[in-house]
Backbone of each chain as ProteinMPNN parsed JSONL, in Angstrom:
{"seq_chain_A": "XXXXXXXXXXXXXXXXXXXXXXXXXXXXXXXXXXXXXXXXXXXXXXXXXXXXXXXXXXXXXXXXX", "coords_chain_A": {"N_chain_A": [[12.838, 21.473, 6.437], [11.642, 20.564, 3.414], [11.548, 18.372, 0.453], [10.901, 19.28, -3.342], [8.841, 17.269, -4.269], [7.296, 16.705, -2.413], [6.212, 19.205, -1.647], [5.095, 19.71, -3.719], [2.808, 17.117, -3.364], [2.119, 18.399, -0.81], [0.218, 20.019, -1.522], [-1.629, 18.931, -3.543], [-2.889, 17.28, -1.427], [-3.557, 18.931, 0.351], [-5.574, 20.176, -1.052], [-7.294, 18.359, -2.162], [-7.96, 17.433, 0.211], [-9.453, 19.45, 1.283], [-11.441, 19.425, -0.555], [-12.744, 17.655, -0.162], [-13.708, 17.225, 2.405], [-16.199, 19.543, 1.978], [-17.349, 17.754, -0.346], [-17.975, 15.479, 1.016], [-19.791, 17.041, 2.963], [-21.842, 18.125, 1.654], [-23.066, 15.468, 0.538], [-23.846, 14.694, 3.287], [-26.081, 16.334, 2.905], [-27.832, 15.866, 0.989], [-28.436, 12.805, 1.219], [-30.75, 10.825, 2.2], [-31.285, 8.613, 3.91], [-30.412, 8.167, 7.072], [-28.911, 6.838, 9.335], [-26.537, 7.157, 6.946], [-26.363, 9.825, 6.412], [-25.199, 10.482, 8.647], [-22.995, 9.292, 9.125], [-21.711, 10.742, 6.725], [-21.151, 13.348, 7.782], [-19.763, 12.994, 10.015], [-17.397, 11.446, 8.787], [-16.232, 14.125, 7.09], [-15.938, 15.783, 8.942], [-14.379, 14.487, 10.315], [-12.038, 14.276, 8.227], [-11.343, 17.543, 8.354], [-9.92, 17.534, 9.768], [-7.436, 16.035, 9.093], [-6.641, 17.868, 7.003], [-5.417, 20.029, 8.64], [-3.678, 18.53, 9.908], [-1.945, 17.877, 8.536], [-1.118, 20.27, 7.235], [0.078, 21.368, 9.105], [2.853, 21.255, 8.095], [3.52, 22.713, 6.502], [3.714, 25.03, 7.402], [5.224, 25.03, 9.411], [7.369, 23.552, 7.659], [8.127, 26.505, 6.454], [8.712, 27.853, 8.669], [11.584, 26.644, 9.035], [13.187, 27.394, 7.187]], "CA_chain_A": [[13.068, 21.401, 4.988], [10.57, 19.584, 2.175], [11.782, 18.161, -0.57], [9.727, 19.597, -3.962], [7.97, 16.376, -4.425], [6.937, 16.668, -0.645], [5.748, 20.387, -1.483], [3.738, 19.382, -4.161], [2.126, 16.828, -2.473], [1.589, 18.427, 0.487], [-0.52, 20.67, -2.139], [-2.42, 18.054, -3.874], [-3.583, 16.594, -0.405], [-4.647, 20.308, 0.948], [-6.619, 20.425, -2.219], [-8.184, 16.96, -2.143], [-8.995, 17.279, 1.706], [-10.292, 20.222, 1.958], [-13.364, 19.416, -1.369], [-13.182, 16.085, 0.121], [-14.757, 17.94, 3.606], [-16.993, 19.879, 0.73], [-18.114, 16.695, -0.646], [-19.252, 14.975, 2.368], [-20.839, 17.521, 4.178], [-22.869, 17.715, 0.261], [-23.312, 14.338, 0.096], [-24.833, 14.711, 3.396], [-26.891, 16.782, 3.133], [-28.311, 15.348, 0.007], [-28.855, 11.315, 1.267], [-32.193, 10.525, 2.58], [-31.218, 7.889, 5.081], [-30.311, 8.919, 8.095], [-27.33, 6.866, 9.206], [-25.822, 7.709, 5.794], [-26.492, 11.139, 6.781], [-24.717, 10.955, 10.237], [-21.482, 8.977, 8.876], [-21.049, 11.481, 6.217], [-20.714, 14.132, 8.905], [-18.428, 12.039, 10.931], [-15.986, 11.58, 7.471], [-16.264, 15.205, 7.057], [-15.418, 16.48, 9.675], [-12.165, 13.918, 10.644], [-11.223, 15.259, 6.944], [-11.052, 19.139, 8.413], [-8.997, 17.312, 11.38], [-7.05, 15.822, 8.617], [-6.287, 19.28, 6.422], [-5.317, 20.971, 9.411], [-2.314, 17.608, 11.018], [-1.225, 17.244, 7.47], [-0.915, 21.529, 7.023], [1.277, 21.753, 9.817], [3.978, 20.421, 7.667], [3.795, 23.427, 5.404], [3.84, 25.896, 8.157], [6.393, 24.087, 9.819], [8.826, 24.459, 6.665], [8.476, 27.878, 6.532], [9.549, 28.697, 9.853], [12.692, 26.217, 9.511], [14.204, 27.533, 6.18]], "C_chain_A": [[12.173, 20.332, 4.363], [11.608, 19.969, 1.057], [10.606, 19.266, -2.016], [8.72, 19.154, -4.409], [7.342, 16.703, -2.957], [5.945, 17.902, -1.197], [4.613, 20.067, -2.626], [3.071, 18.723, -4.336], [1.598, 16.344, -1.782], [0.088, 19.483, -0.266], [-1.729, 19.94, -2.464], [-3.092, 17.765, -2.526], [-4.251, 17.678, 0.102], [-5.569, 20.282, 0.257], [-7.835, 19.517, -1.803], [-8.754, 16.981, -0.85], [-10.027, 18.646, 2.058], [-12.39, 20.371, 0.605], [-14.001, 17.931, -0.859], [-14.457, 16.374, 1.671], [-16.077, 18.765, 3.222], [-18.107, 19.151, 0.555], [-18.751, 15.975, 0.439], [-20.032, 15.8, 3.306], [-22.316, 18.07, 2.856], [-23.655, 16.642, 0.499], [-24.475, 13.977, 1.373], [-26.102, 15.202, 3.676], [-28.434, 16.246, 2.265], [-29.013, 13.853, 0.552], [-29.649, 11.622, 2.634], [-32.29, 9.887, 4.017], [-30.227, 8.157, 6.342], [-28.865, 8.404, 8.777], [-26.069, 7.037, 8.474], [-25.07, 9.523, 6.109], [-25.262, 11.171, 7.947], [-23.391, 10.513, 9.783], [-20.871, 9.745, 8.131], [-20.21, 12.618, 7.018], [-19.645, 13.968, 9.726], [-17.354, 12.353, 10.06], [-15.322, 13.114, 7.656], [-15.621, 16.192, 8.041], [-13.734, 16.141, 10.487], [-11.387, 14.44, 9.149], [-10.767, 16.728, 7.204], [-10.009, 18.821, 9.136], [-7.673, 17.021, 10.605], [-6.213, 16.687, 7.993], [-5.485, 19.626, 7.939], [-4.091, 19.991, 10.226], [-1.778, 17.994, 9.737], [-0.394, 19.37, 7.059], [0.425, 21.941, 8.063], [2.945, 21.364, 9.075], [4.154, 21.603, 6.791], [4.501, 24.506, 6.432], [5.628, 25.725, 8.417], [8.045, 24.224, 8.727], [9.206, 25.3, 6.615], [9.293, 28.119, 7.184], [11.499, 28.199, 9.585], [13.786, 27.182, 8.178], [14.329, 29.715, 6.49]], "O_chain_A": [[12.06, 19.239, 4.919], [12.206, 21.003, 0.758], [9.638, 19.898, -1.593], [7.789, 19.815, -4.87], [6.367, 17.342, -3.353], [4.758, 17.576, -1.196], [3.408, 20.178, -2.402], [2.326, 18.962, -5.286], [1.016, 15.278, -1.578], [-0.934, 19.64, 0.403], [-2.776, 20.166, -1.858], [-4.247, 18.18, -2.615], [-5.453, 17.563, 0.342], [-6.654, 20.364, 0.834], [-8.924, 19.808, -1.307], [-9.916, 16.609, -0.688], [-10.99, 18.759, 2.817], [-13.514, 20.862, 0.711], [-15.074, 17.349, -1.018], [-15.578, 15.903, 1.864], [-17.015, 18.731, 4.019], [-19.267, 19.375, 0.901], [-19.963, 15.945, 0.649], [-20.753, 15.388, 4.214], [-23.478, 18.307, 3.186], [-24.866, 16.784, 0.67], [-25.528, 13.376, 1.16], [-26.975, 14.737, 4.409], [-29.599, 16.225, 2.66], [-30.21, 13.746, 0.286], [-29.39, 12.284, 3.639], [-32.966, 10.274, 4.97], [-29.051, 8.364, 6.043], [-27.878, 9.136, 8.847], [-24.932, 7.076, 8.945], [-23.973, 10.078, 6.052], [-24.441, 12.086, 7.895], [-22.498, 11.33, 10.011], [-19.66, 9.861, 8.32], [-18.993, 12.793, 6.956], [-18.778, 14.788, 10.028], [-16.516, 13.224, 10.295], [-14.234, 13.334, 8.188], [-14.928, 17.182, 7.806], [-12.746, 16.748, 10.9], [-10.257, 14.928, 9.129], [-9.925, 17.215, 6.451], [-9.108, 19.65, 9.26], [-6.673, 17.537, 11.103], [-5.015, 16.526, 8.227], [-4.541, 18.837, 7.889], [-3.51, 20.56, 11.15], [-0.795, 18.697, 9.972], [0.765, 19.517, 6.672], [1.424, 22.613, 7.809], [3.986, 21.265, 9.725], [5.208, 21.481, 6.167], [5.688, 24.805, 6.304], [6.678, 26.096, 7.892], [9.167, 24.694, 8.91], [10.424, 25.467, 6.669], [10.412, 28.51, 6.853], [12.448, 28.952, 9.805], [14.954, 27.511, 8.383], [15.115, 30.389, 5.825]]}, "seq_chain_B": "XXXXXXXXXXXXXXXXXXXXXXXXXXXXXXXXXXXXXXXXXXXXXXXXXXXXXXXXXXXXXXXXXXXXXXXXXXXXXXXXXXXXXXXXXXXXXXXXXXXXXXXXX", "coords_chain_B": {"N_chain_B": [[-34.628, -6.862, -2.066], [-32.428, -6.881, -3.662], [-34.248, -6.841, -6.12], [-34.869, -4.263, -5.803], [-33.154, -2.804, -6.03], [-32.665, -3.069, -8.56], [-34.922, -2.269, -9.941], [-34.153, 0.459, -9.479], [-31.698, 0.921, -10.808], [-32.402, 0.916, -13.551], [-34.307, 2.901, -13.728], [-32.609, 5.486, -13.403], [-31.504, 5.348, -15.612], [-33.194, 5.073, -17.556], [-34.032, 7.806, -17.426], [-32.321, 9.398, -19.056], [-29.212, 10.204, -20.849], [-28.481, 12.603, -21.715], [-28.289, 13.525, -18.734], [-30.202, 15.022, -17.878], [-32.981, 15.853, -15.632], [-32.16, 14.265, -14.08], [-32.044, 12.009, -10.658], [-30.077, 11.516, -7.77], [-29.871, 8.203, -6.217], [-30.031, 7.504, -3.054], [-28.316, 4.913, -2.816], [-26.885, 5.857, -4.589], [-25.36, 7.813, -3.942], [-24.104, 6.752, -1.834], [-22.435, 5.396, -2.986], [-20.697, 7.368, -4.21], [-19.595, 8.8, -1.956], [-17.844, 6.336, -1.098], [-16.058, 5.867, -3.353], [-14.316, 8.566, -3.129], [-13.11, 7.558, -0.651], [-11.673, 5.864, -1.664], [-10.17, 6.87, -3.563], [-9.028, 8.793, -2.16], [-7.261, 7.57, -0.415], [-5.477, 5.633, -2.428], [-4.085, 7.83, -3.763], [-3.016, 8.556, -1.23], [-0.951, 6.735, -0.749], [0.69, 6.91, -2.596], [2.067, 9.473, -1.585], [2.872, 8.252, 0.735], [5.006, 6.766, 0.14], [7.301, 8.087, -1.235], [7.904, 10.002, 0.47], [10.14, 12.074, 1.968], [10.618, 12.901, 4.615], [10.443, 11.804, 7.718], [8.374, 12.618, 9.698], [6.581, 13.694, 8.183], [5.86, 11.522, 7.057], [4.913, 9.422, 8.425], [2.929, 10.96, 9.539], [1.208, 11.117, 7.377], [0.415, 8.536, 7.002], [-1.012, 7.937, 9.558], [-3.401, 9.193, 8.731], [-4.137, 7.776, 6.365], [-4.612, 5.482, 8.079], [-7.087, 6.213, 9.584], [-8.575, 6.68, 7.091], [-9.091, 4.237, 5.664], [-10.851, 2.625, 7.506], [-12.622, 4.927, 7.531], [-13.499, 3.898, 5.144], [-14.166, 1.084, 4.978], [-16.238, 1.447, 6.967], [-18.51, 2.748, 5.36], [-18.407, 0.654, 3.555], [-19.674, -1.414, 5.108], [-21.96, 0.09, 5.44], [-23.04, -0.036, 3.412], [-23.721, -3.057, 2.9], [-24.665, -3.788, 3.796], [-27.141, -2.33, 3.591], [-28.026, -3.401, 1.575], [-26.888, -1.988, -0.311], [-24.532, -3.194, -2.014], [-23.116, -5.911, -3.533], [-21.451, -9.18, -3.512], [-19.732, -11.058, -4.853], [-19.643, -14.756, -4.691], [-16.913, -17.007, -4.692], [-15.693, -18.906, -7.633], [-16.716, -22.849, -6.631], [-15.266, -24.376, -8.173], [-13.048, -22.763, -9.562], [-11.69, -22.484, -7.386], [-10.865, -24.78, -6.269], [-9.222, -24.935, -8.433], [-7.415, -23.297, -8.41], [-5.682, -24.085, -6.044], [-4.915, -26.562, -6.326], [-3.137, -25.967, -8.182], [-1.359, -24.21, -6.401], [-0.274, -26.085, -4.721], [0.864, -27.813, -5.59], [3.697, -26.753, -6.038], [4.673, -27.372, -3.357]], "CA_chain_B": [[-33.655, -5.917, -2.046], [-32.051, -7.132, -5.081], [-34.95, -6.212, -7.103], [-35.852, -2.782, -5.698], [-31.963, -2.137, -6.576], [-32.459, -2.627, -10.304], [-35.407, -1.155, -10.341], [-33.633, 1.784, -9.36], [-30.699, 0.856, -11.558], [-33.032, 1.526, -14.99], [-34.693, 3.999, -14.001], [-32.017, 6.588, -13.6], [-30.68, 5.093, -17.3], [-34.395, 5.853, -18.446], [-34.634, 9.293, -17.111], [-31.651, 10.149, -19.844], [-28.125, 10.058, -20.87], [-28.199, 13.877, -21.347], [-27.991, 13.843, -17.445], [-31.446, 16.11, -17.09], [-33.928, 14.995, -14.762], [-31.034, 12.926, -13.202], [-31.967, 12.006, -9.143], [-29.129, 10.552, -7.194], [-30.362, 7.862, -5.537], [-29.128, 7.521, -1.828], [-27.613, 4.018, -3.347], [-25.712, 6.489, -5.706], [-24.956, 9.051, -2.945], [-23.239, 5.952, -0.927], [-21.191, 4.812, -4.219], [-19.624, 8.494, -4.608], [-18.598, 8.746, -1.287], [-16.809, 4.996, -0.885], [-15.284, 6.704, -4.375], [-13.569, 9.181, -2.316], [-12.507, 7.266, 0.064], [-10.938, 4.559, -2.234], [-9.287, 7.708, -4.349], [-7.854, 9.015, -1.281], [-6.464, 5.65, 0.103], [-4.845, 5.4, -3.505], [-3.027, 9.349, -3.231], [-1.851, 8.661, -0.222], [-0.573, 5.557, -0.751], [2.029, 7.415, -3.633], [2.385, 10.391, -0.848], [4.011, 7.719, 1.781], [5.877, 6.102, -0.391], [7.147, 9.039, -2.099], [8.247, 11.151, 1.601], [11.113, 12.158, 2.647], [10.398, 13.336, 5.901], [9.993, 10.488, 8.291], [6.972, 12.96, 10.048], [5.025, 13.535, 7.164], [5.718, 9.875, 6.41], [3.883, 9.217, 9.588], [1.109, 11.475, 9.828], [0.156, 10.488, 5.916], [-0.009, 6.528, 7.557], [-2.033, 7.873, 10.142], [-4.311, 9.681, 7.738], [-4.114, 6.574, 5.761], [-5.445, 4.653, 8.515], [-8.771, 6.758, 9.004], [-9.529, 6.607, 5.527], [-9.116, 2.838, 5.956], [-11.737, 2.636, 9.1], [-13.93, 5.331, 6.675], [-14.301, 3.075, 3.854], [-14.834, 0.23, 5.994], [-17.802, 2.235, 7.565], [-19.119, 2.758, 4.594], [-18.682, -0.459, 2.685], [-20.672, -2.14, 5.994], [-23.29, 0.26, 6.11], [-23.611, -0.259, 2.316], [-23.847, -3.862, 2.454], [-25.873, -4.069, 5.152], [-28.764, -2.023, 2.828], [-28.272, -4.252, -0.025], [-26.554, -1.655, -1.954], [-23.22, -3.484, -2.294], [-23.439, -6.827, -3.764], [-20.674, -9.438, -3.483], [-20.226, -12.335, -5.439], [-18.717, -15.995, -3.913], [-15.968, -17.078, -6.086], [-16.682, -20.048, -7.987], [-15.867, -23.453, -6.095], [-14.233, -24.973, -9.176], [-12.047, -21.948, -9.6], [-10.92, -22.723, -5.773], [-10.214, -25.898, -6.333], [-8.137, -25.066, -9.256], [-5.851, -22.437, -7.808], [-5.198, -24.585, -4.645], [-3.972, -27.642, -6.838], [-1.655, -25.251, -8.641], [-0.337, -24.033, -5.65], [0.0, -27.081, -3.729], [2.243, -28.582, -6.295], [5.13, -26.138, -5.593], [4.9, -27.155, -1.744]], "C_chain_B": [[-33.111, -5.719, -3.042], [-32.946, -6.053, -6.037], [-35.183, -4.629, -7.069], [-34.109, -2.191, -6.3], [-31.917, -1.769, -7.757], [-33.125, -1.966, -10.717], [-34.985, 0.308, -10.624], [-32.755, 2.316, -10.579], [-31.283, 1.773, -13.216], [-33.999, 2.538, -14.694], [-34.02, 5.491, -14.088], [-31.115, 6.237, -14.736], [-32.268, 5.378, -17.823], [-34.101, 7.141, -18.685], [-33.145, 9.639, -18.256], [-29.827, 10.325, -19.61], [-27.68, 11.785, -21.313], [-28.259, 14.348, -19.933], [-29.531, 15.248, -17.317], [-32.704, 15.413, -16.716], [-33.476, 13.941, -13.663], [-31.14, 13.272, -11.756], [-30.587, 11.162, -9.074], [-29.882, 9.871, -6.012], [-29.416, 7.838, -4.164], [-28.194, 5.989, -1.916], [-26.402, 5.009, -4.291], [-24.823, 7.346, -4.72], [-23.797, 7.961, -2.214], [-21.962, 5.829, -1.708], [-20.581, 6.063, -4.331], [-18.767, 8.622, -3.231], [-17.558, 7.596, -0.657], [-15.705, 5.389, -1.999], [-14.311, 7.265, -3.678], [-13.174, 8.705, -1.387], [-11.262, 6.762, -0.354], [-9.97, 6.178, -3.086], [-8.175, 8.284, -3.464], [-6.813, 8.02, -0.488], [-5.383, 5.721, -1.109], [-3.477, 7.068, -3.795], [-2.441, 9.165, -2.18], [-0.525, 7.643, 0.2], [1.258, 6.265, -1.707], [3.076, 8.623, -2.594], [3.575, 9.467, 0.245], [4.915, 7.448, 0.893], [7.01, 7.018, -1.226], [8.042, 10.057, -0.781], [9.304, 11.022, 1.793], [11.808, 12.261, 3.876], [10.107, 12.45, 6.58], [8.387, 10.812, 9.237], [6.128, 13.195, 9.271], [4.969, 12.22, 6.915], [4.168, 9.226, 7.044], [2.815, 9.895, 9.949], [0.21, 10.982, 8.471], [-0.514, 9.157, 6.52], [-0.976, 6.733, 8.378], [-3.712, 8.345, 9.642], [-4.973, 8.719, 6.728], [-5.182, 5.443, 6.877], [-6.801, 4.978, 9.032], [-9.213, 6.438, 7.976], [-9.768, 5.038, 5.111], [-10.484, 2.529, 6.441], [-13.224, 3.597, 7.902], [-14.505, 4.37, 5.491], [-14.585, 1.843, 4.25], [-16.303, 0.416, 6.753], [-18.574, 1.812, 6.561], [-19.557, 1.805, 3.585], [-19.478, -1.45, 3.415], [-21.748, -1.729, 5.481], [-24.095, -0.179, 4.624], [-24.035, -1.636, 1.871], [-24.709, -4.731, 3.017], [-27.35, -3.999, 4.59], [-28.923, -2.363, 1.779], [-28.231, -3.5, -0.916], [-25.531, -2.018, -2.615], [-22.822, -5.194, -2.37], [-21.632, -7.603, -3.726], [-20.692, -10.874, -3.372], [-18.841, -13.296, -4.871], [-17.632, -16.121, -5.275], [-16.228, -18.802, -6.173], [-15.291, -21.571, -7.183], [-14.773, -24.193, -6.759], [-12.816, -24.239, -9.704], [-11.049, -21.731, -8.053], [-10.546, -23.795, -5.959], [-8.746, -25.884, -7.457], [-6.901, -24.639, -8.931], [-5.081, -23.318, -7.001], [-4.597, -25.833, -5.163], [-3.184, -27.017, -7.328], [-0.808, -24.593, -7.803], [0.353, -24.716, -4.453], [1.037, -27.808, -4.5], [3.836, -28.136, -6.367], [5.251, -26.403, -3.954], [5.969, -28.902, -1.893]], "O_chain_B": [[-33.111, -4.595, -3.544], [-32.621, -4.965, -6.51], [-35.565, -3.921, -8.0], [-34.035, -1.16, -6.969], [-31.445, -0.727, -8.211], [-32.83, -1.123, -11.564], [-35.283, 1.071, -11.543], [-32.815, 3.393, -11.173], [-30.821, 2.768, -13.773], [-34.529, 3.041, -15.684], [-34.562, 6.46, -14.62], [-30.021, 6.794, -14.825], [-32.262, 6.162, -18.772], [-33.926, 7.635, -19.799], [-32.968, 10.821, -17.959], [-29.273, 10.516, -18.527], [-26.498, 12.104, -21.186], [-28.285, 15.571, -19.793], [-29.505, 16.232, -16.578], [-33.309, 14.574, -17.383], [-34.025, 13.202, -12.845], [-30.662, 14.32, -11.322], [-30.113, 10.414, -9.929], [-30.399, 10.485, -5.079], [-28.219, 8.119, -4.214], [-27.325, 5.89, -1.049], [-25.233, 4.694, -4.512], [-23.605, 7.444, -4.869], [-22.649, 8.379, -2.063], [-20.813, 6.05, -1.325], [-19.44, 5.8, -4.709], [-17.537, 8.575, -3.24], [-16.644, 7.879, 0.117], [-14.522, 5.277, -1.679], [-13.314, 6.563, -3.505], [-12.547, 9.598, -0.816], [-10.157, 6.959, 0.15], [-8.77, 6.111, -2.823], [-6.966, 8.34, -3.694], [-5.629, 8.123, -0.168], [-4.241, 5.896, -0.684], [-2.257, 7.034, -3.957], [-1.288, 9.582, -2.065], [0.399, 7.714, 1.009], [2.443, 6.074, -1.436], [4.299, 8.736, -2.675], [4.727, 9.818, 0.502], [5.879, 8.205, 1.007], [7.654, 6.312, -2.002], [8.854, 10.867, -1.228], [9.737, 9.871, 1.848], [12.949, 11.945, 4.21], [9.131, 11.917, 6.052], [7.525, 9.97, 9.489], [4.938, 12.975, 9.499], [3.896, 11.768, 6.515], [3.086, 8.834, 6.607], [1.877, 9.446, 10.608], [-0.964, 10.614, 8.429], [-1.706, 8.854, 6.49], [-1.941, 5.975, 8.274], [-4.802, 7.957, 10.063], [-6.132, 8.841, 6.332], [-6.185, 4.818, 6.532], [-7.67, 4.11, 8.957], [-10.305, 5.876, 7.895], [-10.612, 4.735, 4.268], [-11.273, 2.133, 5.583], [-14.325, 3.142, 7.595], [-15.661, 4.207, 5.099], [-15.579, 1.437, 3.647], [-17.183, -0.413, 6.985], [-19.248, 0.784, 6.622], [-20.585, 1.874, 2.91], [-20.018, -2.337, 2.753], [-22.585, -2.518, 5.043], [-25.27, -0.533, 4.54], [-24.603, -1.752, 0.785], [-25.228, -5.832, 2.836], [-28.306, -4.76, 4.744], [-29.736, -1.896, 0.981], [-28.85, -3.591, -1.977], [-25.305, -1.481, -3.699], [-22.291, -5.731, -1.397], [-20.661, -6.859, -3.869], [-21.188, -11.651, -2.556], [-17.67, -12.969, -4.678], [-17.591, -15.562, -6.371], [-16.672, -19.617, -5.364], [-14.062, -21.598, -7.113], [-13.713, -24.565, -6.254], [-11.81, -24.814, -10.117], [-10.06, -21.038, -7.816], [-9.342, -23.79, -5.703], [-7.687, -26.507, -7.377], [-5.787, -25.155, -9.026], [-3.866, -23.373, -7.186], [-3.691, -26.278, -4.458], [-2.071, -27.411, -6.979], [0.338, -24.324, -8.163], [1.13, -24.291, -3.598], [1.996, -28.35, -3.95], [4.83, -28.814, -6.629], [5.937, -25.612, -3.308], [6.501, -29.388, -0.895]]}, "name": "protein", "num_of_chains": 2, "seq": "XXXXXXXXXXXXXXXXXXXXXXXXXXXXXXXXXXXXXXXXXXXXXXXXXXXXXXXXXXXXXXXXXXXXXXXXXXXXXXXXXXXXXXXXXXXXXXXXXXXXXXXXXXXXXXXXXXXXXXXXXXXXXXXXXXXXXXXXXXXXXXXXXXXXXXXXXXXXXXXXXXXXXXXXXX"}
């Protein structure tokens, strides 16, 4: 069970992580310097890892109610 | 370093406040994504505090503490290439605080 503050958000944060994985794999594609480049990637990709712990919580409701 | 910064600084306020012709410098590129870090740090911050669930509580905190560790990354690597300036605080304004809070001890 989620509360409806909980449910919306668990919304807001799907949203925000998944342009946030968007934005840095933009950002690096865009910057010049090269360890810039490589940390964006890094961010980016613990952000998909992120979407995908934080999602289980939606799933997860479903099944219980 | 300084200087080549400002240079930079006025030239993408030359090139136009109608935003055409607008480069992002890789100084600008750094500042949007420390942005996003600091925005998400600040959402999730309302999300813990805010849970009901003692496991979402705890995976937000852990989510929380990446995005910690990311903007940490990023505020090194940025200060490292002299795009992230950071000013001493003045010693007379240290001295002042520290007599006003030594007098309640």
């Amino acid at each position: 069970m989620i509360t409806s503050k909980e449910l919306m958000h668990l919304e807001d944060f799907l949203n925000m992580g998944q342009l946030n994985v968007k934005t840095f794999q933009h950002l690096s594609s865009e910057v010049q310097d090269q360890q810039a480049k490589q940390l964006f990637q890094q961010i980016s990709q613990k952000q998909q890892q992120h979407v995908q712990s934080i999602s289980k919580h939606l799933t997860g409701a479903q099944t219980l109610q | 370093m300084a200087q080549q910064q400002n240079q930079q600084g006025q030239q993408s306020q030359q090139q136009g406040y109608n935003g055409q012709g607008m480069q992002f410098s890789d100084s600008d590129l750094m500042n949007l994504a420390l942005n996003e870090t600091k925005n998400t740090a600040h959402a999730l911050n309302i999300y813990i505090t805010e849970a009901n669930s003692n496991q979402l509580r705890q995976d937000y905190m852990t989510v929380l503490g990446d995005v910690y560790s990311e903007q940490k990354q990023l505020f090194d690597m940025m200060q490292q290439k002299g795009y992230y300036k950071v000013q001493n605080a003045d010693q007379q304004d240290i001295s002042q605080a520290q007599s006003k809070f030594s007098q309640s001890n």
